[in-house]
C-alpha positions in Angstrom: 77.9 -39.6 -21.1 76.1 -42.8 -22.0 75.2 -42.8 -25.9 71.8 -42.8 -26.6 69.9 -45.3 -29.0 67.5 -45.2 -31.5 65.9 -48.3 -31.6 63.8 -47.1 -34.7 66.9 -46.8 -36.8 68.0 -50.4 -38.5 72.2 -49.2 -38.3 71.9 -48.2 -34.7 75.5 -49.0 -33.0 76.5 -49.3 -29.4 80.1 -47.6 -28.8 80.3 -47.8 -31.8 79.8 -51.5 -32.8 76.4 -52.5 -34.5 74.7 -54.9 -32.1 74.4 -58.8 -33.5 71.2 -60.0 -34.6 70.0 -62.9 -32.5 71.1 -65.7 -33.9 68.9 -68.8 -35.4 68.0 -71.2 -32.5 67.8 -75.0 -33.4 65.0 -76.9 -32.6 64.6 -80.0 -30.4 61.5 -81.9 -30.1 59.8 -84.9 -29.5 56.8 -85.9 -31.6 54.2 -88.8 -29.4 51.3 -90.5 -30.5 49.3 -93.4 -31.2 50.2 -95.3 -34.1 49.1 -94.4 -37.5 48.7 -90.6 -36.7 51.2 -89.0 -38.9 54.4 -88.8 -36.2 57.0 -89.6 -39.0 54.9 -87.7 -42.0 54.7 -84.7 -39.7 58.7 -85.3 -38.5 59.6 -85.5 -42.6 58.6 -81.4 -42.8 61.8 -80.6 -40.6 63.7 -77.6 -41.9 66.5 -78.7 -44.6 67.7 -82.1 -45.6 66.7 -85.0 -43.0 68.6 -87.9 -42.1 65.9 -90.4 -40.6 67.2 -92.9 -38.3 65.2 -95.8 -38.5 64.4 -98.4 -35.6 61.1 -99.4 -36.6 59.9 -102.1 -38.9 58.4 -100.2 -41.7 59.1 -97.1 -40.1 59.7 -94.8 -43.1 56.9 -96.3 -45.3 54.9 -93.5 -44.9 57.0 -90.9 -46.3 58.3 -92.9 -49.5 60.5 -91.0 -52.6 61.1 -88.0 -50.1 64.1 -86.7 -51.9 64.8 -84.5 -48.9 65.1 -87.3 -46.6 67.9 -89.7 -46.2 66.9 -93.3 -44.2 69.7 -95.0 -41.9 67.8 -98.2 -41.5 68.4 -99.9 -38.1 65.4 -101.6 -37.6 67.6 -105.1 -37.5 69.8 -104.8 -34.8 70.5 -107.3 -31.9 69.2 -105.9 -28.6 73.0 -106.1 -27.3 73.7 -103.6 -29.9 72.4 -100.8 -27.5 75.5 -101.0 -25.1 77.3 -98.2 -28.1 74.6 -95.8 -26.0 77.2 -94.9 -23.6 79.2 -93.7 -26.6 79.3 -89.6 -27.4 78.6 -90.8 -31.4 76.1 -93.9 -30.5 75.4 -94.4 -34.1 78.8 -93.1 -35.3 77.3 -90.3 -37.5 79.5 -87.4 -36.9 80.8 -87.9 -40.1 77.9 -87.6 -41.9 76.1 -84.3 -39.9 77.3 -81.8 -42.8 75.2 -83.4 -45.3 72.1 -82.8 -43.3 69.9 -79.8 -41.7 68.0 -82.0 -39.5 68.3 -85.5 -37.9 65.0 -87.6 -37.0 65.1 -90.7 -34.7 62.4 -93.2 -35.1 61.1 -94.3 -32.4 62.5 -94.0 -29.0 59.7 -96.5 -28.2 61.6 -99.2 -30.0 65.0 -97.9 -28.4 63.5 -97.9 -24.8 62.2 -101.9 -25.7 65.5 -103.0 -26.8 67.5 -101.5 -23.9 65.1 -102.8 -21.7 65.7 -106.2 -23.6 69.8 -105.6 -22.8 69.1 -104.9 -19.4 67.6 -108.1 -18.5 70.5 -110.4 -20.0 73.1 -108.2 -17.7 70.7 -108.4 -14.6 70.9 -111.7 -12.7 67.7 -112.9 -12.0 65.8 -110.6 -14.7 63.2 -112.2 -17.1 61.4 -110.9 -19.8 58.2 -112.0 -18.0 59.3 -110.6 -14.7 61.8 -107.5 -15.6 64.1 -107.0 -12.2 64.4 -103.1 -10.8 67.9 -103.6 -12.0 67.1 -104.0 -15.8 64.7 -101.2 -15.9 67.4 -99.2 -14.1 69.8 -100.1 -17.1 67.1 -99.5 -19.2 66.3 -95.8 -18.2 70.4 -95.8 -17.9 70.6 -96.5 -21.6 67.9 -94.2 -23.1 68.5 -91.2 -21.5 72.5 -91.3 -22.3 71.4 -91.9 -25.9 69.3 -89.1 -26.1 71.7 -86.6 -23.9 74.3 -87.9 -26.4 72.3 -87.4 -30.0 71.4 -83.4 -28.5 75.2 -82.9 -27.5 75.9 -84.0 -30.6 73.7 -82.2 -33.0 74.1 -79.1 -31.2 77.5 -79.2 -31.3 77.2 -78.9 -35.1 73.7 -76.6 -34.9 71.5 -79.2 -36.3 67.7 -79.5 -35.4 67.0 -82.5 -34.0 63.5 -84.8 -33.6 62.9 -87.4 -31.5 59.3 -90.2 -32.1 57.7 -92.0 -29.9 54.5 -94.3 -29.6 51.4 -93.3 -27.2 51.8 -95.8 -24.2 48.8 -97.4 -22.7 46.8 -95.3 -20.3 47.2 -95.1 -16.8 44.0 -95.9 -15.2 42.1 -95.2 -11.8 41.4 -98.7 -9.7 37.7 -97.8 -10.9 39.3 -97.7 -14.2 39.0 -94.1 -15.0 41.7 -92.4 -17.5 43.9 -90.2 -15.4 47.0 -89.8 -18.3 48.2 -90.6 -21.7 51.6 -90.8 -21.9 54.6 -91.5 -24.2 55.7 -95.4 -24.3 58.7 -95.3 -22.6 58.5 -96.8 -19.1 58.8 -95.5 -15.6 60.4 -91.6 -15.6 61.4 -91.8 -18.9 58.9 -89.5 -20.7 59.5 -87.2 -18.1 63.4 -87.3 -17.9 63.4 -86.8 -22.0 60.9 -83.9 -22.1 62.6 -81.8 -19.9 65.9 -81.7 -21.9 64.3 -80.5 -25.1 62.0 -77.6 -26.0 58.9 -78.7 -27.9 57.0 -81.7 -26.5 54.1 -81.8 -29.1 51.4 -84.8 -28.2 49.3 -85.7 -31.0 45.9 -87.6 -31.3 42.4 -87.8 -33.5 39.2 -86.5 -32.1 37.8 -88.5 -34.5 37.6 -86.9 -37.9 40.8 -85.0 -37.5 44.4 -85.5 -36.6 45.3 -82.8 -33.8 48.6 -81.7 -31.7 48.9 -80.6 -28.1 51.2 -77.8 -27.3 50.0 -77.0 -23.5 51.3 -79.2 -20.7 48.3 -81.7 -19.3 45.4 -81.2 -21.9 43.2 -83.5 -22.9 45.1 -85.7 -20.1 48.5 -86.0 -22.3 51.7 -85.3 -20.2 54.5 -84.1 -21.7 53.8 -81.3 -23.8 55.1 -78.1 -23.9 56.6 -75.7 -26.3 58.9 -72.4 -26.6 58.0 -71.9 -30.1 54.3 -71.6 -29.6 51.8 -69.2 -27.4 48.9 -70.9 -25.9 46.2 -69.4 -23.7 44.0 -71.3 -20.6 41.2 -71.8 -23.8 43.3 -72.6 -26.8 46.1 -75.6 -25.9 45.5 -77.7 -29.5 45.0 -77.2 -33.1 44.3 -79.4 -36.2 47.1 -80.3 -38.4 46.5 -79.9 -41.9 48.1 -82.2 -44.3 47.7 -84.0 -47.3 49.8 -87.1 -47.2 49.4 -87.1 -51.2 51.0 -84.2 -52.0 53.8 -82.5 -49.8 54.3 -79.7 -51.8 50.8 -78.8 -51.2 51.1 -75.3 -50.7 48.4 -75.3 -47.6 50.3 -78.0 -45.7 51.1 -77.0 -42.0 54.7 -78.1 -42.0 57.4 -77.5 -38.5 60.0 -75.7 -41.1 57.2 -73.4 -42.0 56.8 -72.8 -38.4 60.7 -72.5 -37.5 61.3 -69.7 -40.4 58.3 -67.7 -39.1 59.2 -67.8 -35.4 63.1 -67.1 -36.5 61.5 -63.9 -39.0 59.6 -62.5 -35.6 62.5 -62.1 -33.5 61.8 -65.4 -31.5 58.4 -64.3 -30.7 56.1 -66.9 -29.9 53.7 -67.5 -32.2 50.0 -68.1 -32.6 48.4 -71.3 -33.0 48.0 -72.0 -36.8 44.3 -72.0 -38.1 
């Protein structure tokens, strides 16, 4: 006779054997935008200790004497450097994964330039005037085994990962009507990334206030998407409040914040924050 259950009852078992609580899920993300927005301030409130790794001149300048956030600057490397993409440990930081909760990379934008940059001195004929089909292939090659690498590799040792990137240019109607806003990554890129991670969150200022997408196509910005986060047909954004002067402003809207809620409700998706 098949045992009944009382779901009502916290020490409910099965045969027997208390059923396991589901466990924590890590987040991976990408955070896009134009420049100046808040991408890395906003990246900085990741759950835990951070290790921020750092392509872009002056990258981290805008989260300085964070003591929970640890800077691997590579924002001097030779474009040739790329080729350790094809590695499992690109940036050879296995070792240092236990000391840290979350990693950030910053910005894919600068990656996708500089692979682009090593594809044109391995393609014959390439330029950096006149980029041949063959270096944009080695650069789409490059950035997308660099990023299936870093999420093998931080979910191999449960850590939350975070992944910036700069607002391209629009693409524009022959009239020159707006059609999309999209990440700055070249040709299928920003499509090819979004779909192996789970939050795709868009950000932009509507003129007084800094704002993130979480609902695929509005306001014309493609990726975004997000398995933390319940949107409805009417309510696909929501302002982010932060004070760039005080983190430990008890008001800030921060993504660990977030994270413990949506981990406290079961996995449940949550509201949009007010």
């Amino acid at each position: 006779m098949a045992e009944s259950i009382n779901e009502d009852d916290e020490d409910y078992t099965v045969g027997g054997v208390a059923p396991e609580k589901p466990k924590p899920k890590r987040i991976s993300m990408v955070i896009w935008g134009p420049s100046g927005i808040g991408k890395t301030t906003l990246a900085a409130t990741m759950p835990g200790r951070k290790a921020l790794i750092n392509f872009d001149p002056d990258g981290p300048s805008s989260i300085p004497n964070r003591d929970d956030v640890t800077v691997f600057d590579l924002s001097t490397i030779k474009d040739s450097w790329v080729a350790k993409f094809k590695d499992e440990d690109p940036l050879n930081i296995e070792r240092h994964l236990h000391r840290f909760d979350s990693i950030i990379v910053d910005s894919m934008s600068t990656l996708t330039e500089k692979t682009l940059a090593r594809g044109i001195t391995q393609t014959k004929g390439a330029t950096v005037e006149r980029p041949s089909p063959g270096a944009y292939m080695a650069r789409n090659n490059l950035a997308i085994t660099f990023v299936r690498n870093m999420l093998s590799l931080t979910a191999k040792y449960d850590k939350h990962i975070c992944f910036i990137a700069h607002e391209g240019a629009p693409d524009k109607t022959e009239e020159g009507n707006i059609i999309n806003y999209t990440m700055s990554l070249g040709g299928q890129l920003p499509g090819q990334m979004a779909l192996r991670i789970n939050e795709c969150w868009p950000m932009f200022e509507d003129g007084k206030n800094r704002k993130m997408i979480i609902c695929r196509k509005a306001r014309l910005r493609d990726p975004a998407k997000s398995r933390m986060f319940a949107t409805t047909p009417s309510n696909v954004e929501f302002e982010w409040k932060f004070d760039p002067e005080d983190f430990d402003n008890p008001n800030n809207m921060t993504i660990a914040d977030w994270y413990n809620q949506w981990v406290d409700g079961g996995f449940v998706k949550l509201p949009l924050p007010k």
